[in-house]
N, CA, C and O atoms as CSV, one atom per row, in Angstrom:
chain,resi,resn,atom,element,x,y,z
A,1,UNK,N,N,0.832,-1.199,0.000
A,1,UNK,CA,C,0.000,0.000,0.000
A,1,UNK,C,C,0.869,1.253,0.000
A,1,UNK,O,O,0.698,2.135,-0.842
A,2,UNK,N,N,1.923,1.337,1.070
A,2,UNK,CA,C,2.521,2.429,0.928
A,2,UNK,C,C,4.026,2.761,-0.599
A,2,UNK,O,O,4.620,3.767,-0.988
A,3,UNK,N,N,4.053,1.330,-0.976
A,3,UNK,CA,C,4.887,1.419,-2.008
A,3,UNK,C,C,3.750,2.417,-3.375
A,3,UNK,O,O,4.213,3.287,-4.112
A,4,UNK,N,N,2.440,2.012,-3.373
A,4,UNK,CA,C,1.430,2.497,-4.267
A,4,UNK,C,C,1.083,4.058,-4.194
A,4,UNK,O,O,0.765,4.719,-5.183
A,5,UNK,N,N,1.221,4.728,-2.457
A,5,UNK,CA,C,1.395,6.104,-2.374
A,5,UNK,C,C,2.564,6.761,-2.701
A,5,UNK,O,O,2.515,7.951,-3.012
A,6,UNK,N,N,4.038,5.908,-2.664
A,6,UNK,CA,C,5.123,7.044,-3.174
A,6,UNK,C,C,5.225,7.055,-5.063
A,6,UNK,O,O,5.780,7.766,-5.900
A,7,UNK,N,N,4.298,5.772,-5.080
A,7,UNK,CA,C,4.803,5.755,-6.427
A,7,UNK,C,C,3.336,6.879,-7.073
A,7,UNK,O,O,3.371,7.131,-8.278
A,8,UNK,N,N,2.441,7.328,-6.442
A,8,UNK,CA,C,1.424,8.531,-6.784
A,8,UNK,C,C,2.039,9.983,-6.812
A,8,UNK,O,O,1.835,10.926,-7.575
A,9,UNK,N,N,2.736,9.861,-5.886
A,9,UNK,CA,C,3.374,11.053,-5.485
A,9,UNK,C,C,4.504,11.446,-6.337
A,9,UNK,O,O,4.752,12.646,-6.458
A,10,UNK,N,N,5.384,10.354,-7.086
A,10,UNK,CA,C,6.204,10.844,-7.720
A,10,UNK,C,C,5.615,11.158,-8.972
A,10,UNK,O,O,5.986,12.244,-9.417
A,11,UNK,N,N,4.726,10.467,-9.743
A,11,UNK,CA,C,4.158,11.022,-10.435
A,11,UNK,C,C,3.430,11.805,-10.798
A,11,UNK,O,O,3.131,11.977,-11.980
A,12,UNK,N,N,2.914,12.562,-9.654
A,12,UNK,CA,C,2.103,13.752,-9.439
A,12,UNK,C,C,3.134,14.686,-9.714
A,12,UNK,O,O,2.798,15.526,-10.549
A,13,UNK,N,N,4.784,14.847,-9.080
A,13,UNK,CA,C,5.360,15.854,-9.354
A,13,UNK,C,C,6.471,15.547,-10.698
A,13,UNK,O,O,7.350,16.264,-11.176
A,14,UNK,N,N,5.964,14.041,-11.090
A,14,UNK,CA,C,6.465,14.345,-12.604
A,14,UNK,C,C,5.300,15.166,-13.764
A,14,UNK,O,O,5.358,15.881,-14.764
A,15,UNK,N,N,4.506,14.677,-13.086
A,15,UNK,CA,C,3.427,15.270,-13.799
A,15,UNK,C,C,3.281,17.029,-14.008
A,15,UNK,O,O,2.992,17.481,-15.116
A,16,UNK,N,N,3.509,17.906,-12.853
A,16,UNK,CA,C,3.796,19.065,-12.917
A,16,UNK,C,C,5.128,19.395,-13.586
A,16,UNK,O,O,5.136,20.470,-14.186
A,17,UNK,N,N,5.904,18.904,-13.597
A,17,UNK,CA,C,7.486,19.123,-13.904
A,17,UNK,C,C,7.199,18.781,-15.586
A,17,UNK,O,O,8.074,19.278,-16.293
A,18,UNK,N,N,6.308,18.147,-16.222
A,18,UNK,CA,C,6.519,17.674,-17.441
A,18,UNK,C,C,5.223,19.154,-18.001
A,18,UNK,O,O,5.430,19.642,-19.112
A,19,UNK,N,N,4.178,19.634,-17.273
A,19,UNK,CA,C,3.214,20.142,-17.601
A,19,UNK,C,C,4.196,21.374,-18.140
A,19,UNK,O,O,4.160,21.675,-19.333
A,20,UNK,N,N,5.262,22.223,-17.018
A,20,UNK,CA,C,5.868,22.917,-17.106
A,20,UNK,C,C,6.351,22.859,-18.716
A,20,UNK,O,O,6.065,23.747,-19.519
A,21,UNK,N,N,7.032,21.814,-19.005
A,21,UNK,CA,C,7.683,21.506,-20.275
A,21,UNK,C,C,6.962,21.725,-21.328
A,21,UNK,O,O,7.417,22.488,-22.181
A,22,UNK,N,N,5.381,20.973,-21.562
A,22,UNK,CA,C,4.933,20.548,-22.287
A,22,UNK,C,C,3.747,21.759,-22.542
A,22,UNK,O,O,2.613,21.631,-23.002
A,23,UNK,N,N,4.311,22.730,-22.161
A,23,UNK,CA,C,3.101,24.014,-22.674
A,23,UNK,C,C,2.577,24.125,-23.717
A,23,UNK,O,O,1.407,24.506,-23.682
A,24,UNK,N,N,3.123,23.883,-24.898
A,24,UNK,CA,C,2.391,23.833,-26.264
A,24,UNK,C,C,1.669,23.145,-26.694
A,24,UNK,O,O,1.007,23.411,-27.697
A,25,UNK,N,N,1.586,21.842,-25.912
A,25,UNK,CA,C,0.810,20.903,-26.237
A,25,UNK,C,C,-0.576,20.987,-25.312
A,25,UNK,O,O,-0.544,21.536,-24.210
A,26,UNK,N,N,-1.811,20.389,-25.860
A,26,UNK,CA,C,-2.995,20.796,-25.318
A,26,UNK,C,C,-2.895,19.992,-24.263
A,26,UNK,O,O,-1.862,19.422,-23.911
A,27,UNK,N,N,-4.117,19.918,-23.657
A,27,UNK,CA,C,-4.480,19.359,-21.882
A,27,UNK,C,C,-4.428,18.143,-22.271
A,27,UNK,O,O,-3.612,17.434,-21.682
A,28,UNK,N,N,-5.514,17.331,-23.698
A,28,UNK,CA,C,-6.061,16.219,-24.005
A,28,UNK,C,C,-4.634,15.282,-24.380
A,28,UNK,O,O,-4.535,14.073,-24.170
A,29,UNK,N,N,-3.735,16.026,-24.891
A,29,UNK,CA,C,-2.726,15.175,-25.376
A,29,UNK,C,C,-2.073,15.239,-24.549
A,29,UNK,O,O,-1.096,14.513,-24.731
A,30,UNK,N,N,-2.028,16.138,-22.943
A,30,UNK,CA,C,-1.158,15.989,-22.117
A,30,UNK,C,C,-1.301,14.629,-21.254
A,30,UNK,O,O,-0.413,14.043,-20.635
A,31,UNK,N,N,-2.482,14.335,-21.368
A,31,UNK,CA,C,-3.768,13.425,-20.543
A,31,UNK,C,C,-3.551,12.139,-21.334
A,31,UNK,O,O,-3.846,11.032,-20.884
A,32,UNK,N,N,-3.090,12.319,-22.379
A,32,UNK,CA,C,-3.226,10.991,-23.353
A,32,UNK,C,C,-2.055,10.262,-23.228
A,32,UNK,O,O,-2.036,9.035,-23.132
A,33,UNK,N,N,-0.959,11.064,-23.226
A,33,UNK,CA,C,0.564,10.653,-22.875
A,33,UNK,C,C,0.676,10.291,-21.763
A,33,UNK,O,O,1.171,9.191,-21.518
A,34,UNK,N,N,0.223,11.165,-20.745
A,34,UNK,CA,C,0.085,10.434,-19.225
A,34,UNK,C,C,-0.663,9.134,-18.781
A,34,UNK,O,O,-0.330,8.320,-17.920
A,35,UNK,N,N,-1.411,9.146,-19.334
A,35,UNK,CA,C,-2.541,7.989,-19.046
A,35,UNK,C,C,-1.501,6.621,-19.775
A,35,UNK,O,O,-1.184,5.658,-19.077
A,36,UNK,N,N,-1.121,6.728,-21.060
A,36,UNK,CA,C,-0.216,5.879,-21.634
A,36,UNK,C,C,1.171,5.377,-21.044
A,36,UNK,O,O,1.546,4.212,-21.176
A,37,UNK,N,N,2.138,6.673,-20.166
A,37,UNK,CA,C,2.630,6.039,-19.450
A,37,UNK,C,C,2.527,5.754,-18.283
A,37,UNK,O,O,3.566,5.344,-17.766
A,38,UNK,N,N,1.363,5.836,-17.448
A,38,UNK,CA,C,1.003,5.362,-15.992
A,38,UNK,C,C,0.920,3.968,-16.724
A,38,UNK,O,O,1.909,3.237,-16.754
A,39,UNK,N,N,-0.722,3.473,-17.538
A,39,UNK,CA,C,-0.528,1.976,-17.994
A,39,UNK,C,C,0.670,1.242,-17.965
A,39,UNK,O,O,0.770,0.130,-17.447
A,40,UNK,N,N,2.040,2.167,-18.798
A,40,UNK,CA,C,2.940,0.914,-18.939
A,40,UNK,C,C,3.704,0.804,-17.570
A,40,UNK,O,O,4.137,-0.318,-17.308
A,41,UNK,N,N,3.930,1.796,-16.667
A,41,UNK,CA,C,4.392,1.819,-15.630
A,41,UNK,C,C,3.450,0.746,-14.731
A,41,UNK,O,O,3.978,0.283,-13.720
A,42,UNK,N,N,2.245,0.386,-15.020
A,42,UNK,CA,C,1.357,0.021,-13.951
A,42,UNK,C,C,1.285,-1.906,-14.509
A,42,UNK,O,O,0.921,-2.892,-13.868
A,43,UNK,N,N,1.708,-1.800,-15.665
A,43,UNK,CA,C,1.772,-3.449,-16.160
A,43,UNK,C,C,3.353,-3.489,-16.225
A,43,UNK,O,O,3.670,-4.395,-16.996
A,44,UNK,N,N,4.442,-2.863,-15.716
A,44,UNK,CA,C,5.776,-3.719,-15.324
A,44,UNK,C,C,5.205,-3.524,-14.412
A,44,UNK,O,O,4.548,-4.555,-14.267
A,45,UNK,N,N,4.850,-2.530,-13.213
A,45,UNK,CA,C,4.824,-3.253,-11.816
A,45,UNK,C,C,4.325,-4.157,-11.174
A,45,UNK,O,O,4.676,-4.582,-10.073
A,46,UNK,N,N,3.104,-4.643,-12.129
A,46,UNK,CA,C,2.332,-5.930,-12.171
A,46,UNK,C,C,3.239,-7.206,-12.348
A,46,UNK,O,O,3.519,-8.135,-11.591
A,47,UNK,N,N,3.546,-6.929,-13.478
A,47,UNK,CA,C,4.569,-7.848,-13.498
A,47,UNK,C,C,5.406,-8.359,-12.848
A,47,UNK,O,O,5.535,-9.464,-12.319
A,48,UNK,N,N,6.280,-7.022,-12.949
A,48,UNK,CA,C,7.761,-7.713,-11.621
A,48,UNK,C,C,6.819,-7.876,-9.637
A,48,UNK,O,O,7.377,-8.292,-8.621
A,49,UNK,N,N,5.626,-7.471,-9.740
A,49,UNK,CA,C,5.421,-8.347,-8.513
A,49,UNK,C,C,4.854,-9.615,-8.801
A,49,UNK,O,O,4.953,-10.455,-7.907
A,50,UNK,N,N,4.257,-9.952,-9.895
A,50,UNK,CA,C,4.058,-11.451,-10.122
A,50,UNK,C,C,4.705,-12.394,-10.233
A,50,UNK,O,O,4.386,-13.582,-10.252
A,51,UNK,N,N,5.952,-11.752,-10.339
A,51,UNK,CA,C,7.280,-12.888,-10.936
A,51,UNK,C,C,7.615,-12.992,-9.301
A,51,UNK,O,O,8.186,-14.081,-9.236
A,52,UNK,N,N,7.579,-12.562,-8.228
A,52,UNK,CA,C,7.624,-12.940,-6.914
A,52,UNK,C,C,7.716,-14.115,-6.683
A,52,UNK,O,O,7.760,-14.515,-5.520
């Protein structure tokens, strides 16, 4: 559980840190890229805890 809150948290302030960057690009495609890499971030961590 608490491995699932730091790993929110870092991405919350990657998430600002990339928003910073990514000014030209709209909200929807900011949302689209994010959402795309939480998924792949969220099926290796699936993973490497299944291989446990």
């Amino acid at each position: 559980m608490n491995k699932n809150l730091n790993i929110e948290g870092a991405h919350r302030s990657i998430g600002i840190e990339s928003r910073k960057r990514l000014l030209p690009y709209s909200g929807a495609e900011i949302k689209f890229l994010r959402n795309c890499f939480l998924r792949i971030i969220l099926t290796i961590f699936k993973y490497s805890e299944s291989r446990r």
